[in-house]
Structures are given as structure tokens and as C-alpha cells.
N, C-alpha and C positions, 0 to 999 in steps of 0.2 A: 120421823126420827127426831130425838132432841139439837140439841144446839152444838155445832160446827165445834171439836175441841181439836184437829189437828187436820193442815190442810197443806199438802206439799206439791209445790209448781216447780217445772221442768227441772227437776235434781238432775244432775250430772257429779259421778264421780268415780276414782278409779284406783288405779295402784302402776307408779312409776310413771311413764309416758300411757298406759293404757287406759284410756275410758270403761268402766266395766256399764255404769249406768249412761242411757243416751239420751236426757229429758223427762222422769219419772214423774206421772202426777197422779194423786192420790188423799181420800180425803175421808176422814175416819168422826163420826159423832162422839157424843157423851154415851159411856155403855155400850158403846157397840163392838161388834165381833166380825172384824177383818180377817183375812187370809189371804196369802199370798203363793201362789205354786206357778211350777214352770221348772225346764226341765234344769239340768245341771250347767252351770255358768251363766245360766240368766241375770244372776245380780242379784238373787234375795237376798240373802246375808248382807249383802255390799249395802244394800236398802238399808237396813237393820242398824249398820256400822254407820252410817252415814248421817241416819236421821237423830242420832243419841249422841253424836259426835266423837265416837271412837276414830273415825276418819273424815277427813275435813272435803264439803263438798268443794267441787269447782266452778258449779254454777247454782242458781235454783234457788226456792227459796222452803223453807219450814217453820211453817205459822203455828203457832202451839200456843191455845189460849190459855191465859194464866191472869186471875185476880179480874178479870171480866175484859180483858184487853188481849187481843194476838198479840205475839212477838214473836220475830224473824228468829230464828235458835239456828239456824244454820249457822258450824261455823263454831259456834261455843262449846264451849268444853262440857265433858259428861256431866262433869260437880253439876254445872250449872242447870243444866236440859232435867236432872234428876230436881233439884230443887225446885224447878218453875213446874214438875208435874210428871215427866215423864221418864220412865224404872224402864231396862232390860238385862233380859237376861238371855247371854251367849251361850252355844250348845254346849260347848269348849269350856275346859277352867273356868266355872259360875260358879265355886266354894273353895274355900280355902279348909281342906282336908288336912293340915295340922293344929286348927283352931277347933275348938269345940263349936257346938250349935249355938249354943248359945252367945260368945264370942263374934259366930258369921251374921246372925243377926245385928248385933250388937254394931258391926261394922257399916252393915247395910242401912243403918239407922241414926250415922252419922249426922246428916244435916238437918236432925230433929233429936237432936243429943237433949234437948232440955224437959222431952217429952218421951223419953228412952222408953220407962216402964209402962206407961199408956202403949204404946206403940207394940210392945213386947206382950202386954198382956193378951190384944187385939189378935197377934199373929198368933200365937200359942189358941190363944180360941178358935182359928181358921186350921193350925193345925196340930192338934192334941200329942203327936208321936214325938212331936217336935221337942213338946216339953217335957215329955216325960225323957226324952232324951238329950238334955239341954247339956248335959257333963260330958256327954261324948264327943270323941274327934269326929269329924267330920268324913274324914277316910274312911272310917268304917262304914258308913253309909253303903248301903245297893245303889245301884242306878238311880234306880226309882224315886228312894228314898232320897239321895243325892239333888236330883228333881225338883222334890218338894220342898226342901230347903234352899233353893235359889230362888221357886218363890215365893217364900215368906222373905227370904231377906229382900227381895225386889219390892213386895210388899209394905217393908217397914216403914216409906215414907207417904205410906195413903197416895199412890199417885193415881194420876186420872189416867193415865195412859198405860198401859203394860206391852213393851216387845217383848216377843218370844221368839227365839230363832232355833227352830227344831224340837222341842221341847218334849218328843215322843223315841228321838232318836234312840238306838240301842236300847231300847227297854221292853222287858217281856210283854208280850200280851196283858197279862191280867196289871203289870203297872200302868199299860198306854190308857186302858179302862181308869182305872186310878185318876190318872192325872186328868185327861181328858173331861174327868167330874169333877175334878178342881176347878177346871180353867171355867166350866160351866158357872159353876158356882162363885169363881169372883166375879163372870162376867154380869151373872145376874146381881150381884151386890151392888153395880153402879160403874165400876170400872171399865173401860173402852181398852179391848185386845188387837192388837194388829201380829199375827201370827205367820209365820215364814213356817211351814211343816212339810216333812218329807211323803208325810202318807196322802197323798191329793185325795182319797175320796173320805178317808176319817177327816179332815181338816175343810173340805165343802159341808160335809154333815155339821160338823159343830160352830159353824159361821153363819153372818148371815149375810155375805156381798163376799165376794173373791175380784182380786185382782191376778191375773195371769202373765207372769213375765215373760221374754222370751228376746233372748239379745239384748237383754238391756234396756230392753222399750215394753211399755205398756201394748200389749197382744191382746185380750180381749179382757175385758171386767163384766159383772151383772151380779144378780142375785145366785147365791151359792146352788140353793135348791134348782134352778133352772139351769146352770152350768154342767151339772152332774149328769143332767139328762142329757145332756147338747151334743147331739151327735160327734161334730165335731173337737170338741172339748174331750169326748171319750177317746176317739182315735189319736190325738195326738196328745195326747199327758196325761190320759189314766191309766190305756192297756189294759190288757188282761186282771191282773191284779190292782192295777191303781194306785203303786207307789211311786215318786221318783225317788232315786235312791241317790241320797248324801245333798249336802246343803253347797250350793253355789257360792263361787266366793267372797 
């Protein structure tokens, strides 16, 4: 694999008096395609919220390389984590449905304001509906659509890193296909996914290393394609169908 771009030692973090995470460690290359599954209250999200600094850890550290040198980013605020390299997008409110597309990019593209149109053009070529629907609100959007415009606007700063947290959630079949060839498709562009999905065996397929949460502690990791078969990996978090259903807090 290439070179080491995000590398996170014993995280800990949580909500009020409660730990949700117990020590979380995890460590994602350049271009690569992470995934993260485990059942309900394991802590994805929390992961997610954590390492982008929506929530501030309480222990741990999150190394995020940036201009050829780590830096600790635990702890700093989103502006900043978004500028040194690394965009997410939460399953929850990820567009502002009374602004136009064009506008939610626009926003998304804030701390490359002096390179807006470059930026804009780039995203519009990764997603053509986008522009031809640039005048419209945002609320109109389907699911789907809704979707894809979180990420281009996550997009708009070239980052190296991409979270996703559920990104398949509520959407028909033929959008999860959609999207699914998105994420393919920026992954192969150069961009490293670290992905939180509710569907556990569409989310081992499209990866290539899974981590498996489970209480808040790291449960088992390996390569995705060897997971899927893993006996035990089947029985306890794929089941019959192979979703878990709703994202952890």
C-alpha cells in the first residue's frame, strides 16, 4: 500500500459521563478504502464524529498527514481537520435544502474560496446532474440525489481523506448501486475512504481492509474479502441478510 495518511492510537471518547469509544486504533493509507461495521452502539459514528472533531476526544491521538509531516488533529476543530485534508459527510443534515446546489457547494468550498471556480468546475465534471441542476434548492433533491451532493460538496476541498457515515442509508436499491459507483470511483481517483455503512456485506465488498467495532473497542480487522467469508464474522454481524440496521451513536 502507499504511504501511511491517517493513523489513530487508543481514541477514547464519548457523550456526558459515558465513554462510547474504549481505545480505538486504526490506520487508513493514501487511496485506500476502509470500512467500519459492528452492530448498533458500537461507536461508528462516534468514530466518525470524533476523528473530524465534531466531538472532542478524551484521550488518543489522530495523526493526519498534511504538507509531508503528521499532525495530532485530535481535538481541533472541523474548519481546521477539513483544511489540513480531511472532508465528512454525516448521514444526518449533510445539505442545506433551502440553498441551491450550487450555493451547498459553494459553502463546502469555503477554505479554497480563491480557487472556488476550479474547484466547482472539478466537482461538476465528477457530477454532471449536479450542474445541470446548480439553480435548484437543495430540498428538492431525492435521497439519492441528496447523497450525491454531500459528496461533491465534501469534495470541494480535494481532500485526501473522505468519512462517510452511512452513505447508503434510506436509499432505494438502484441509488445504493449509484452511489456505491461513486465512492468506487473517487476511491480510485486517489482519495482514501474510511466508511461507517449499515449494509456490512455491500460495505466488505466495496473495501479493501474492514475494521469491526463492537463496544467500543476494536473486535476484529483483516482484509474485507477474507472477513466476508469468516465464519465467524457471518454469524455475528452479517446474518441472514447482512445488514446492521441504523448507525451507532
Amino acid at each position: 500500500m502507499s504511504t501511511e495518511i491517517l493513523k489513530v492510537e487508543g481514541l477514547r471518547a464519548g457523550y456526558g459521563d459515558a465513554d462510547i469509544l474504549h481505545g480505538i486504533d486504526l490506520a487508513i493509507a493514501e487511496g485506500d478504502f476502509i470500512s467500519v461495521i459492528g452492530p448498533n452502539g458500537a461507536g461508528k459514528s462516534t468514530l466518525l464524529k470524533a476523528l473530524h472533531g465534531v466531538l472532542t476526544p478524551r484521550a488518543g491521538s489522530v495523526w493526519l498527514s498534511s504538507s509531508g509531516e503528521a499532525v495530532d488533529v485530535a481535538g481541533s476543530k472541523p474548519y481546521r481537520v477539513t483544511g489540513l485534508g480531511m472532508s465528512y459527510v454525516p448521514q444526518l443534515a449533510n445539505v442545506f435544502p433551502r440553498l441551491t446546489l450550487a450555493e451547498n457547494l459553494e459553502i463546502g468550498g469555503t477554505v479554497v474560496r480563491r480557487e472556488m471556480k476550479r474547484h466547482l468546475d472539478r466537482v461538476y465534471g465528477m457530477f454532471p446532474l449536479l450542474y445541470e441542476r446548480r439553480r435548484d434548492r437543495a430540498g428538492v433533491l431525492s435521497g439519492g440525489q441528496r447523497q450525491m451532493l454531500a459528496l461533491a460538496r465534501a469534495l470541494m476541498t480535494e481532500p485526501r481523506v473522505l468519512l462517510l457515515d452511512e452513505p447508503s442509508a434510506g436509499l432505494a436499491p438502484m441509488m445504493v448501486d449509484e452511489v456505491f459507483g461513486k465512492l468506487a470511483e473517487i476511491s480510485g481517483s486517489g482519495v482514501a475512504i474510511l466508511m461507517v455503512e449499515q449494509n456490512a456485506r455491500r460495505s466488505l465488498a466495496a473495501s479493501r481492509y474492514t475494521y469491526v467495532l463492537d463496544m467500543g473497542t476494536n473486535r476484529y480487522e483483516g482484509e474485507s474479502q477474507d472477513l466476508m467469508h469468516d465464519p465467524e464474522i457471518i454469524a455475528l454481524y452479517l446474518g441472514g441478510a447482512g445488514r446492521l440496521d441504523g448507525g451507532a451513536r
